[in-house]
PDBQT receptor file of N, H, CA, C and O in Angstrom, charges set to zero:
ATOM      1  N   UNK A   1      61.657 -11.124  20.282  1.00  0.00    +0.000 N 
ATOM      2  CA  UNK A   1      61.671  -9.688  20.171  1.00  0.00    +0.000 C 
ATOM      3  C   UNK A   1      60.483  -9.174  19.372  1.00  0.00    +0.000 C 
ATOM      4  O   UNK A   1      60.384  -7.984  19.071  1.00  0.00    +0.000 OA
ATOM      5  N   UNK A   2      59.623 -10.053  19.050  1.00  0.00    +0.000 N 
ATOM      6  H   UNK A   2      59.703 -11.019  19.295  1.00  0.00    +0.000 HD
ATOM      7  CA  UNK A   2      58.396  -9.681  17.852  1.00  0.00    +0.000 C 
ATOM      8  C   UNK A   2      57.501  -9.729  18.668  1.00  0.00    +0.000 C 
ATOM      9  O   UNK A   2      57.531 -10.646  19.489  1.00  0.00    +0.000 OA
ATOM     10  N   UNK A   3      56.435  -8.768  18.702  1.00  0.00    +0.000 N 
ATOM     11  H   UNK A   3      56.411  -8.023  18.035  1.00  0.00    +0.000 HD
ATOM     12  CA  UNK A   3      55.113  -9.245  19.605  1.00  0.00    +0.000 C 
ATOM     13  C   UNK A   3      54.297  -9.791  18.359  1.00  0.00    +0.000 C 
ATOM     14  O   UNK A   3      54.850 -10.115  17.308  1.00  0.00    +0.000 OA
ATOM     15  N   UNK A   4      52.951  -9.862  18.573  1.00  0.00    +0.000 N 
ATOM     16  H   UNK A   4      52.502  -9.599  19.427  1.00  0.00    +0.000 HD
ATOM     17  CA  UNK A   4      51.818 -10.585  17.625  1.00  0.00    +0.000 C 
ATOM     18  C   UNK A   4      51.932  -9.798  16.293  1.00  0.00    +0.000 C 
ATOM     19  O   UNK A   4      51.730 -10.460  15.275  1.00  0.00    +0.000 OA
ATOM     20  N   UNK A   5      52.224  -8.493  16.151  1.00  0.00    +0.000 N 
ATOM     21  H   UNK A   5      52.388  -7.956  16.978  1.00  0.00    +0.000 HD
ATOM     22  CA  UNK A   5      51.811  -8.034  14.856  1.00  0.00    +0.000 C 
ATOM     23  C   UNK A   5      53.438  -7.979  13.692  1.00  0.00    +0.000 C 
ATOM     24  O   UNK A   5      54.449  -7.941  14.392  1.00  0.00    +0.000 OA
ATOM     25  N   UNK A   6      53.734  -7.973  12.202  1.00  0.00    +0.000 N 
ATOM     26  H   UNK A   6      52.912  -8.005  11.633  1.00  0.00    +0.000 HD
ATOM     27  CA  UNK A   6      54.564  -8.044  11.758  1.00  0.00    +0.000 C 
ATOM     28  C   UNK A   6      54.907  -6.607  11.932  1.00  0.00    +0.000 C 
ATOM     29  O   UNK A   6      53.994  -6.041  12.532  1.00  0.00    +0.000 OA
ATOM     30  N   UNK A   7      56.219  -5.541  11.525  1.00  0.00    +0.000 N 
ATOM     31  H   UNK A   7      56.961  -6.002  11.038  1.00  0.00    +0.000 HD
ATOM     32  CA  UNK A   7      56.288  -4.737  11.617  1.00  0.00    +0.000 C 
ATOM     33  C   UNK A   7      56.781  -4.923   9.551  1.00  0.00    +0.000 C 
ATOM     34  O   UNK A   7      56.984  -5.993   8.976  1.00  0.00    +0.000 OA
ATOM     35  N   UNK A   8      56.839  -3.473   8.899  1.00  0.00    +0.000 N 
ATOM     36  H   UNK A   8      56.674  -2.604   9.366  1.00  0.00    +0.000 HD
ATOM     37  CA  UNK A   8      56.669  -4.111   7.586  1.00  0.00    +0.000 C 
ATOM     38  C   UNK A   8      58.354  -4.218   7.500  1.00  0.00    +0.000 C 
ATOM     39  O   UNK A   8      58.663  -3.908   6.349  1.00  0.00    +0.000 OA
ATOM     40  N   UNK A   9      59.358  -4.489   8.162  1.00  0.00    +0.000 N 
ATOM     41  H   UNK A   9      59.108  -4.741   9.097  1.00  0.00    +0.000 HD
ATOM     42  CA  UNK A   9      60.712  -5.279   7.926  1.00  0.00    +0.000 C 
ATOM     43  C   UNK A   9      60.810  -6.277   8.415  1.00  0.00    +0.000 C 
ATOM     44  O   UNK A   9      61.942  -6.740   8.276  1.00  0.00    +0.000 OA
ATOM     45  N   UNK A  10      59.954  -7.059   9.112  1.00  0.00    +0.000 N 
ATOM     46  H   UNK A  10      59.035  -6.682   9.224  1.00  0.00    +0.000 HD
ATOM     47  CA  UNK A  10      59.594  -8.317   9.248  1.00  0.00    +0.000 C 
ATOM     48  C   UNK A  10      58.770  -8.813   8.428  1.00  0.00    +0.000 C 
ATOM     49  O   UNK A  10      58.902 -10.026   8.262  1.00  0.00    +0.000 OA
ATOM     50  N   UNK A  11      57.518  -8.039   7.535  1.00  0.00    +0.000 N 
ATOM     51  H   UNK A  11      57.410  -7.054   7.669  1.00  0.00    +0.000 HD
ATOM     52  CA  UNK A  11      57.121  -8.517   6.567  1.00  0.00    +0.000 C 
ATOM     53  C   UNK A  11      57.835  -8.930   5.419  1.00  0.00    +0.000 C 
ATOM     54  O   UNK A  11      57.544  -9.931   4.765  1.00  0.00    +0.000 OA
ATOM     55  N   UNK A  12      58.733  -8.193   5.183  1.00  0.00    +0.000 N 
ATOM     56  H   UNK A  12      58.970  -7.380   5.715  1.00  0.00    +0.000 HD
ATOM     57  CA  UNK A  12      59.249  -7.966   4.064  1.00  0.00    +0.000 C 
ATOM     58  C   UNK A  12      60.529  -9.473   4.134  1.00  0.00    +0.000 C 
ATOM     59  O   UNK A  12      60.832 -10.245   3.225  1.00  0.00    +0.000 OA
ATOM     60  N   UNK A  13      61.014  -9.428   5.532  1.00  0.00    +0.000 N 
ATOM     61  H   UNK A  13      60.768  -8.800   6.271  1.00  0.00    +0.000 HD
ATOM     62  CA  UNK A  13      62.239 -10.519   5.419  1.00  0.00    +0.000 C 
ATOM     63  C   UNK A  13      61.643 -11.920   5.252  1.00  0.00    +0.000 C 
ATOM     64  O   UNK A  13      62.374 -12.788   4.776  1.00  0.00    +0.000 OA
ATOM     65  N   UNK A  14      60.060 -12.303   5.688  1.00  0.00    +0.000 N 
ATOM     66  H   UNK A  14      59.466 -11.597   6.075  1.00  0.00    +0.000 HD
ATOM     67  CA  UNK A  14      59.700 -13.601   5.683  1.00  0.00    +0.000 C 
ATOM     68  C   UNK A  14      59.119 -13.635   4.235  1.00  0.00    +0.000 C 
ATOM     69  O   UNK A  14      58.803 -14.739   3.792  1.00  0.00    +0.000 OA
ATOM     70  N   UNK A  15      58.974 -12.681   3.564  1.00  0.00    +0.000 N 
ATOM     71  H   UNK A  15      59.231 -11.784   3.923  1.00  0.00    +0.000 HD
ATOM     72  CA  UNK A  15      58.189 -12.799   1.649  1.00  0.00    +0.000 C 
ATOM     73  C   UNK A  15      59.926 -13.330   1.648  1.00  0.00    +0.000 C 
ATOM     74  O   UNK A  15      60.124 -14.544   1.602  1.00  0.00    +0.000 OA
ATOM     75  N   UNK A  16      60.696 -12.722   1.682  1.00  0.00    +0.000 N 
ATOM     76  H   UNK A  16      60.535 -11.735   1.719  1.00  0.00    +0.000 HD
ATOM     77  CA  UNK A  16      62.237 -13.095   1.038  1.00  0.00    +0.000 C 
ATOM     78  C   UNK A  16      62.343 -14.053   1.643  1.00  0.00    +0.000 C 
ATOM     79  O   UNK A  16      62.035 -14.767   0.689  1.00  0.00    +0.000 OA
ATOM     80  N   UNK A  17      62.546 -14.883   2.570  1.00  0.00    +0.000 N 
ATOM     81  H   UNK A  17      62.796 -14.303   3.345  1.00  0.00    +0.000 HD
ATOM     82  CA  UNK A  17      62.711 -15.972   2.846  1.00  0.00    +0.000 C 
ATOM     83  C   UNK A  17      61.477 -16.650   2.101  1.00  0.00    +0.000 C 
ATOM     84  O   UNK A  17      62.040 -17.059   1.085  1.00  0.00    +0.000 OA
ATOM     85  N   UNK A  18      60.543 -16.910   2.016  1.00  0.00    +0.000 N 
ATOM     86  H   UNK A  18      60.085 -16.578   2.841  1.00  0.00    +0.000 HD
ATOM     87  CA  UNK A  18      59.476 -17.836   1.420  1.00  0.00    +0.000 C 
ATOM     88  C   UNK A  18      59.470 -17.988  -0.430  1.00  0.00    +0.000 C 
ATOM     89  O   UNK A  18      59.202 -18.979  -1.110  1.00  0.00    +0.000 OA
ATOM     90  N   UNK A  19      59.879 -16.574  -0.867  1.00  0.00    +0.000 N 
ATOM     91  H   UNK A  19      60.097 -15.769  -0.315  1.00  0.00    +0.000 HD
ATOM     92  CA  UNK A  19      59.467 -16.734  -2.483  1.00  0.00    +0.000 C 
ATOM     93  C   UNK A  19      60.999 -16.314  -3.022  1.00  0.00    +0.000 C 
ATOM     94  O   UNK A  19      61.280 -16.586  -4.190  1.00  0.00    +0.000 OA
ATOM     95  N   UNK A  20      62.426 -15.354  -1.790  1.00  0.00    +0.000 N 
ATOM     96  H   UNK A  20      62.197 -15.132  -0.842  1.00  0.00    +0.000 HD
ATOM     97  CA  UNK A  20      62.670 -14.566  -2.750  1.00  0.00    +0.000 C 
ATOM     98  C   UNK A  20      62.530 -13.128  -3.160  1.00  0.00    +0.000 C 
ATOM     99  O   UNK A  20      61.612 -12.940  -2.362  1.00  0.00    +0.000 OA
ATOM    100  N   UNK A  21      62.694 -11.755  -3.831  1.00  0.00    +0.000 N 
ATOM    101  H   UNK A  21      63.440 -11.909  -4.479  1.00  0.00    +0.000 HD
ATOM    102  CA  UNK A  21      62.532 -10.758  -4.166  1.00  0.00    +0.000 C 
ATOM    103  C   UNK A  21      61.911 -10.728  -5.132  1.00  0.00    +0.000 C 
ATOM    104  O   UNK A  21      62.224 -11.209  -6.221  1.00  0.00    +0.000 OA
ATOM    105  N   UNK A  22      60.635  -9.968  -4.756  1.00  0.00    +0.000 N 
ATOM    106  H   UNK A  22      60.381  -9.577  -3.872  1.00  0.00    +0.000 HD
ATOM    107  CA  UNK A  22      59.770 -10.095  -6.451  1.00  0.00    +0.000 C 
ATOM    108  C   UNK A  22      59.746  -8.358  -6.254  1.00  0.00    +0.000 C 
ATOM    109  O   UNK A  22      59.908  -7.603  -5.295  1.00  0.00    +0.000 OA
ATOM    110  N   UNK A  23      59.462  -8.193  -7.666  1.00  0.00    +0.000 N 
ATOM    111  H   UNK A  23      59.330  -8.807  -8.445  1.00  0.00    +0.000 HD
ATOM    112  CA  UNK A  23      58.818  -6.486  -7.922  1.00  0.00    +0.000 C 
ATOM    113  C   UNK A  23      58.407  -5.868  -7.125  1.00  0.00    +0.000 C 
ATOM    114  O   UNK A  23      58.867  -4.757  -6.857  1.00  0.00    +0.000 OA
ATOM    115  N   UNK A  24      57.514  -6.355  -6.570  1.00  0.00    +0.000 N 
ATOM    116  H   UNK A  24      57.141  -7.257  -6.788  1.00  0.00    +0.000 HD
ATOM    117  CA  UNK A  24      56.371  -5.773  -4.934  1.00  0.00    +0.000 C 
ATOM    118  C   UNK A  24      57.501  -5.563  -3.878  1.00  0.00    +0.000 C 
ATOM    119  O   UNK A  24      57.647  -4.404  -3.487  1.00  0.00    +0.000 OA
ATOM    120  N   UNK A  25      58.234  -6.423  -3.417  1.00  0.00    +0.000 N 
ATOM    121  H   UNK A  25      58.115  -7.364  -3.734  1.00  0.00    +0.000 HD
ATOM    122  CA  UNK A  25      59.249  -6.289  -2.655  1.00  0.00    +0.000 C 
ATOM    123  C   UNK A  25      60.133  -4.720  -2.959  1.00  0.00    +0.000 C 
ATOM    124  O   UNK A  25      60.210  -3.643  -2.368  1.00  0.00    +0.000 OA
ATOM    125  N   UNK A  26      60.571  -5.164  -3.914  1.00  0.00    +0.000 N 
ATOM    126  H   UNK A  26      60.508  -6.039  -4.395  1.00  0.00    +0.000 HD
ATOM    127  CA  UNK A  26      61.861  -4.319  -4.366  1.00  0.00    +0.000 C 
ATOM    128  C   UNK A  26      61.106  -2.172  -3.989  1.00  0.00    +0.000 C 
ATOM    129  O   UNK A  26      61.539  -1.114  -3.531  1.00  0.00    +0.000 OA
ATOM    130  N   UNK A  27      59.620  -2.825  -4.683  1.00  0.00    +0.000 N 
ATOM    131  H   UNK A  27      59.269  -3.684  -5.055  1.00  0.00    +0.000 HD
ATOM    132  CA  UNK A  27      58.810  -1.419  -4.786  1.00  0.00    +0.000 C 
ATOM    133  C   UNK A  27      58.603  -0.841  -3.194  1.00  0.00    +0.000 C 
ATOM    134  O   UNK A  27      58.583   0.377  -3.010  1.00  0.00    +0.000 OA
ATOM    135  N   UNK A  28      58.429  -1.915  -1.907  1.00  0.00    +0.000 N 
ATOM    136  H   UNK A  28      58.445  -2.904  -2.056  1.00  0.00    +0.000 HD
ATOM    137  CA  UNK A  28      57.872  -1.655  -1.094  1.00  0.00    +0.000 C 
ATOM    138  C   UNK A  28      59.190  -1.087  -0.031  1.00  0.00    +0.000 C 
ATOM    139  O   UNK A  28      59.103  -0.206   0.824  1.00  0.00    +0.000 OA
ATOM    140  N   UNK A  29      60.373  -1.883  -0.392  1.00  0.00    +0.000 N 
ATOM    141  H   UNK A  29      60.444  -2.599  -1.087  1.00  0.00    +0.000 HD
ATOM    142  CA  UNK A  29      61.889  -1.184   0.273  1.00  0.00    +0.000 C 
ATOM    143  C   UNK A  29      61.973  -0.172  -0.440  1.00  0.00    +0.000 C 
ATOM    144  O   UNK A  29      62.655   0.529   0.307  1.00  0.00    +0.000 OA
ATOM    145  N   UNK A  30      61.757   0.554  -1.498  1.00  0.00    +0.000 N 
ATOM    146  H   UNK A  30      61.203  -0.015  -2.105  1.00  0.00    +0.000 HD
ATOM    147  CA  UNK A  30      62.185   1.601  -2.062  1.00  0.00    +0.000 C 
ATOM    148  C   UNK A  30      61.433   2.894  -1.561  1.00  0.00    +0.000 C 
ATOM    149  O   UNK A  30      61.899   3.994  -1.265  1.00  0.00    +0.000 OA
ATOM    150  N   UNK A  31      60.115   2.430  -1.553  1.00  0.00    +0.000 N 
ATOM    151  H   UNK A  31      59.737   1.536  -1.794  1.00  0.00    +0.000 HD
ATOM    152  CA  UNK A  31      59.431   3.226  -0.488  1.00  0.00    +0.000 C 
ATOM    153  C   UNK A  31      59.764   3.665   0.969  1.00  0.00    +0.000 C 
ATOM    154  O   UNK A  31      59.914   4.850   1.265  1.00  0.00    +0.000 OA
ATOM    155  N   UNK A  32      59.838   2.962   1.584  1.00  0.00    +0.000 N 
ATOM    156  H   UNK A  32      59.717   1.999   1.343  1.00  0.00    +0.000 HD
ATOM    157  CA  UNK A  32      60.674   2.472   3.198  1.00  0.00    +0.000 C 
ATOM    158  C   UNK A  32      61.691   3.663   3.217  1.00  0.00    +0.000 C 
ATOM    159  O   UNK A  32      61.597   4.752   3.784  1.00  0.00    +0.000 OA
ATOM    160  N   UNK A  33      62.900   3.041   2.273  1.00  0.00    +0.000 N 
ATOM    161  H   UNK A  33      62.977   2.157   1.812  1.00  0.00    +0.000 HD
ATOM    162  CA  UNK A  33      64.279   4.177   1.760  1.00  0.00    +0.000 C 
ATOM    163  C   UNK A  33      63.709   5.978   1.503  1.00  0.00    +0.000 C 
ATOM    164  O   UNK A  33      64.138   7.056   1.915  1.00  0.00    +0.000 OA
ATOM    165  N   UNK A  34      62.794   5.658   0.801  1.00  0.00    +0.000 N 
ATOM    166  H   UNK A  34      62.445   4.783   0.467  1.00  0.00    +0.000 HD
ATOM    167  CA  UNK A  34      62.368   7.363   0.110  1.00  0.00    +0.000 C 
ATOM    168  C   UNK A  34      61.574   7.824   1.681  1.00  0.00    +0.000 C 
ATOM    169  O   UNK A  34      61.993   8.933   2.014  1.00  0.00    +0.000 OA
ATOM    170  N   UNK A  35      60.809   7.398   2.445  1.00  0.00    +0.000 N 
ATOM    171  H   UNK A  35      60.469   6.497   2.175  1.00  0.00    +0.000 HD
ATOM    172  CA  UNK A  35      60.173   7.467   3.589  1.00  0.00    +0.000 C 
ATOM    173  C   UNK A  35      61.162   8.274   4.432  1.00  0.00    +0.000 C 
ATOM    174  O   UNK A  35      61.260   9.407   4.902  1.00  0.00    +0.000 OA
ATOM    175  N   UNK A  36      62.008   6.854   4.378  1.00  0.00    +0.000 N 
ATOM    176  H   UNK A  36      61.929   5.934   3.996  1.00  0.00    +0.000 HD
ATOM    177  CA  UNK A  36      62.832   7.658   5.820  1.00  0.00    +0.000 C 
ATOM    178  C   UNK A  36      63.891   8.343   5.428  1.00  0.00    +0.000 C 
ATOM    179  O   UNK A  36      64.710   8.678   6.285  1.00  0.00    +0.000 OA
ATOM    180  N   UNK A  37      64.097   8.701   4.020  1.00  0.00    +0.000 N 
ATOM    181  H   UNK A  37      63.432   8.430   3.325  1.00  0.00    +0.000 HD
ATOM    182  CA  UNK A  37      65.114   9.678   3.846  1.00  0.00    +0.000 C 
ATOM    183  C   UNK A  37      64.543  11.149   3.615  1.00  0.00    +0.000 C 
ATOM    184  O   UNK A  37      65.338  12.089   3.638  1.00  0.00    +0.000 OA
ATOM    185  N   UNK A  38      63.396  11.339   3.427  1.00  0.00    +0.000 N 
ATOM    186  H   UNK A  38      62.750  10.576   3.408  1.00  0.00    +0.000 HD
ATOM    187  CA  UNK A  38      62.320  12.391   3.522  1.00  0.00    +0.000 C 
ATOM    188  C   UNK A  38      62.119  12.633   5.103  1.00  0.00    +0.000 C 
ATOM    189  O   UNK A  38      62.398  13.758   5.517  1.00  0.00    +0.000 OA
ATOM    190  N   UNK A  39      61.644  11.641   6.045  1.00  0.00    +0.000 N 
ATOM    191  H   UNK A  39      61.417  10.727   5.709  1.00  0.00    +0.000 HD
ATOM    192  CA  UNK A  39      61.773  12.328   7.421  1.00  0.00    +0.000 C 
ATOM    193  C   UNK A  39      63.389  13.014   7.909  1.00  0.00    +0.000 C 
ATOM    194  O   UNK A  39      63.748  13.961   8.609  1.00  0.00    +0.000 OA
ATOM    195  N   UNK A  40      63.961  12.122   7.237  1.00  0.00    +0.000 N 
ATOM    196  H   UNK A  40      63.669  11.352   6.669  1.00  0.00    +0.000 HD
ATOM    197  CA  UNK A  40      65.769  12.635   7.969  1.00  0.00    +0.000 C 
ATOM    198  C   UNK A  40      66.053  13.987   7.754  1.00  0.00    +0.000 C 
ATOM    199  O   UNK A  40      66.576  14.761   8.556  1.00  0.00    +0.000 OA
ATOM    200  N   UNK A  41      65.446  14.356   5.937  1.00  0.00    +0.000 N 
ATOM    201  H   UNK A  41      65.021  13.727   5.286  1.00  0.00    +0.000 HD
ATOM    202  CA  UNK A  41      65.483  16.183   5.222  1.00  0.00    +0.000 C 
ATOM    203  C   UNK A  41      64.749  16.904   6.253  1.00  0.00    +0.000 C 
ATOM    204  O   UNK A  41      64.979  17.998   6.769  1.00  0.00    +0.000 OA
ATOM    205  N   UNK A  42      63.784  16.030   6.450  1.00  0.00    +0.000 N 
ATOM    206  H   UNK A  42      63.597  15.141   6.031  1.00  0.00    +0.000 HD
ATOM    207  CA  UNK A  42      63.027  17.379   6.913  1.00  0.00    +0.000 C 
ATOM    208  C   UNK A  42      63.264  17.578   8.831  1.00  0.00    +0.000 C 
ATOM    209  O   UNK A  42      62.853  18.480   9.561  1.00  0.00    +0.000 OA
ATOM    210  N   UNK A  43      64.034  16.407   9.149  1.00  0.00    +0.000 N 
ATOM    211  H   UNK A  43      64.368  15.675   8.555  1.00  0.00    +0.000 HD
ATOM    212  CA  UNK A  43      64.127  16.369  10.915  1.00  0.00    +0.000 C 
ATOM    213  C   UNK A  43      65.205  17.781  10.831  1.00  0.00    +0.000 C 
ATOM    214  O   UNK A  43      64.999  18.843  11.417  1.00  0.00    +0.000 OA
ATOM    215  N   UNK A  44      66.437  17.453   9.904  1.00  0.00    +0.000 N 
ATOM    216  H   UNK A  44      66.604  16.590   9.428  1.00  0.00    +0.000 HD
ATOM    217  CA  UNK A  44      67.334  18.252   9.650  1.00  0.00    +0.000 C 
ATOM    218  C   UNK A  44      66.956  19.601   9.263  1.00  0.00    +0.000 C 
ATOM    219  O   UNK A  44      67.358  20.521   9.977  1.00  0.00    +0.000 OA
ATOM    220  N   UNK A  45      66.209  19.874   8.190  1.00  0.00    +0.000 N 
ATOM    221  H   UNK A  45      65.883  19.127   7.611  1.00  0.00    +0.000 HD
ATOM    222  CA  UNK A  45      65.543  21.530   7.929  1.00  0.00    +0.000 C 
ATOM    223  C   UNK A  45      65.202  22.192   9.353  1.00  0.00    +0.000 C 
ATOM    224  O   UNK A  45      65.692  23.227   9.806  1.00  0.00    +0.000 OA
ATOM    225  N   UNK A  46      64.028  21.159  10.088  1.00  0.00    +0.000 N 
ATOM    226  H   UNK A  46      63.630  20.319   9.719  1.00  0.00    +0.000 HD
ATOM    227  CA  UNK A  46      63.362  21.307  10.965  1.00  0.00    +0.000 C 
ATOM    228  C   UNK A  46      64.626  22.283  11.921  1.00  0.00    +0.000 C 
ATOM    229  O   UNK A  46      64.588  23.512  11.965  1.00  0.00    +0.000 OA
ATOM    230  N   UNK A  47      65.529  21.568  12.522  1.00  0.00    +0.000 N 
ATOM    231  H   UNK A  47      65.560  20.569  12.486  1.00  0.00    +0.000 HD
ATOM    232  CA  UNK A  47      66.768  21.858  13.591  1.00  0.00    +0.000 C 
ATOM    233  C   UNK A  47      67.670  22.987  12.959  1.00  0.00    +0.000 C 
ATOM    234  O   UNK A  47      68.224  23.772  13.729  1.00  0.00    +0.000 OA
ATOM    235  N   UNK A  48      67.836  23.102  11.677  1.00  0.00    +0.000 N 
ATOM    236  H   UNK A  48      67.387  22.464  11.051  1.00  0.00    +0.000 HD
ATOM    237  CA  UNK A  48      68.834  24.450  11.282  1.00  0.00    +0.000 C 
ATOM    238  C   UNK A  48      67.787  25.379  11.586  1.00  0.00    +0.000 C 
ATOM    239  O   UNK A  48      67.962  26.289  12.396  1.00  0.00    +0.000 OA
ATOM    240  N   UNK A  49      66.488  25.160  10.855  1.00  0.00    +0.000 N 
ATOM    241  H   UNK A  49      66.346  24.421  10.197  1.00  0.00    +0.000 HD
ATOM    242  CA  UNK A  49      65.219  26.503  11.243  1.00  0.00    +0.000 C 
ATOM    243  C   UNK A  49      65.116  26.835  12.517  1.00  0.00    +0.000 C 
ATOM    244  O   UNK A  49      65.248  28.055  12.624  1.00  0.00    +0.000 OA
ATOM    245  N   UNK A  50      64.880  26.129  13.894  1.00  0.00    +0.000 N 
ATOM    246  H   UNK A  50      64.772  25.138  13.807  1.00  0.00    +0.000 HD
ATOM    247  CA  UNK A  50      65.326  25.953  14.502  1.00  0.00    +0.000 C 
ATOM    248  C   UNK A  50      66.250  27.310  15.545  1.00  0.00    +0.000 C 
ATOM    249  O   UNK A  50      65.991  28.297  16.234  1.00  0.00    +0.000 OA
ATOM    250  N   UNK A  51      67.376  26.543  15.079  1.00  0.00    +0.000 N 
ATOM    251  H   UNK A  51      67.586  25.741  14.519  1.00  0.00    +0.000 HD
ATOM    252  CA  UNK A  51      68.548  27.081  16.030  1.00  0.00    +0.000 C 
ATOM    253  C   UNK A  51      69.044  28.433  15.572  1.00  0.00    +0.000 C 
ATOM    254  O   UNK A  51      69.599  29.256  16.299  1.00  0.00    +0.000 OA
ATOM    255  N   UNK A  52      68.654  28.638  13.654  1.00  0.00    +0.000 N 
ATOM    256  H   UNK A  52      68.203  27.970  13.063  1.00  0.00    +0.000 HD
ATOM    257  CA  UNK A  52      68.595  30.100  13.575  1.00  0.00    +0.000 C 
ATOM    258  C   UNK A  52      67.877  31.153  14.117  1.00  0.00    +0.000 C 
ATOM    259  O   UNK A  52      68.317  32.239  14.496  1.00  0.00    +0.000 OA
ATOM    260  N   UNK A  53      66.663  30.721  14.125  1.00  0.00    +0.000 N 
ATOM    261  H   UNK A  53      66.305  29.839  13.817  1.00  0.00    +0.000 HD
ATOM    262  CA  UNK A  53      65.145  31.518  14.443  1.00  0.00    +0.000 C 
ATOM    263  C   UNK A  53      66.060  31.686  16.143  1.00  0.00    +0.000 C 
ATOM    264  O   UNK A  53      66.358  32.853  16.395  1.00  0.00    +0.000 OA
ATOM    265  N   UNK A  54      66.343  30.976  16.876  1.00  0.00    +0.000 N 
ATOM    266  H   UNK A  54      66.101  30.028  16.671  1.00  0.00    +0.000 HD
ATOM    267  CA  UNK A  54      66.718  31.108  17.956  1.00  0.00    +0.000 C 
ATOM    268  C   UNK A  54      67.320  32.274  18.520  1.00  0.00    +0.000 C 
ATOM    269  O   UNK A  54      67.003  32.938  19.506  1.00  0.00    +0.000 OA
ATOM    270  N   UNK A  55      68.450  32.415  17.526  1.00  0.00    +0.000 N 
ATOM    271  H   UNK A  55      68.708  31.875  16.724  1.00  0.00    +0.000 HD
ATOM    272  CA  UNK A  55      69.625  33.031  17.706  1.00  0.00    +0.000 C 
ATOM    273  C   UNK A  55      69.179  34.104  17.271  1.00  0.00    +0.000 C 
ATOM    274  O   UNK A  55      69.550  34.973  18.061  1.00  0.00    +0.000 OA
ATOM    275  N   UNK A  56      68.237  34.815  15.971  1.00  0.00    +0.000 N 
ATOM    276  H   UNK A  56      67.936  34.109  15.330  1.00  0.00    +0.000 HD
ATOM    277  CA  UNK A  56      68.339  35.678  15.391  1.00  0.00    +0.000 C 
ATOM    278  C   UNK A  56      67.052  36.220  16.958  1.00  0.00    +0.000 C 
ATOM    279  O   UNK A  56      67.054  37.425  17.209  1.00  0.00    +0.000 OA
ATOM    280  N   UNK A  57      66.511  35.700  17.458  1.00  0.00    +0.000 N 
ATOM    281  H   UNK A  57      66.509  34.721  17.254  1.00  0.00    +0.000 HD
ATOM    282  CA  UNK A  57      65.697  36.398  18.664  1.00  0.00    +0.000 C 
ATOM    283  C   UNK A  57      66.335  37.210  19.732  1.00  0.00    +0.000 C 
ATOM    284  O   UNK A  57      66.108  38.269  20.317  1.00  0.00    +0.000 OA
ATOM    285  N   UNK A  58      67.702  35.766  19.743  1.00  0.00    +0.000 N 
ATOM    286  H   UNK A  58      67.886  34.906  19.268  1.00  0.00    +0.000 HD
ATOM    287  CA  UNK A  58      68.485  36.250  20.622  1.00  0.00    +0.000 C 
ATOM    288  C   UNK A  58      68.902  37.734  20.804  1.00  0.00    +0.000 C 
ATOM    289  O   UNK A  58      69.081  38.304  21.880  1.00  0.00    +0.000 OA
ATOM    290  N   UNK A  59      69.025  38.256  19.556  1.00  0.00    +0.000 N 
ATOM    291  H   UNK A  59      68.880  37.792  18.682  1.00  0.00    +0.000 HD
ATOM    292  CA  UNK A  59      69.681  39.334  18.903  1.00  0.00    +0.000 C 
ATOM    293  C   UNK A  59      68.826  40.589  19.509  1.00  0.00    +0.000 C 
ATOM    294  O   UNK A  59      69.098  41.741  19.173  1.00  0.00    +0.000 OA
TER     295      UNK A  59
């Protein structure tokens, strides 16, 4: 299921398999987490703005 390049949660699972969780690790999932919980706020803002602006045209 992998082509040639790592994706960085395949990077991240073969450092843990080889050494373990070091600092760098821990720093680089926490990033990942803050990443995609920042796209999710803003997919969500995005769709209420959205469907109001819609409706209030409607009007």
């Amino acid at each position: 299921m992998q082509g040639r390049h790592n994706t960085l949660q395949t990077y991240l699972w073969a450092q843990y398999k080889q050494v373990g969780l070091s600092p760098t690790l821990y720093a680089l999932m926490t990033l990942l987490i803050l990443v995609t919980l920042l796209v999710m706020l803003l997919l969500v803002l995005k769709a209420r703005g959205g469907t109001s602006s819609a409706a209030a045209e409607s009007r």
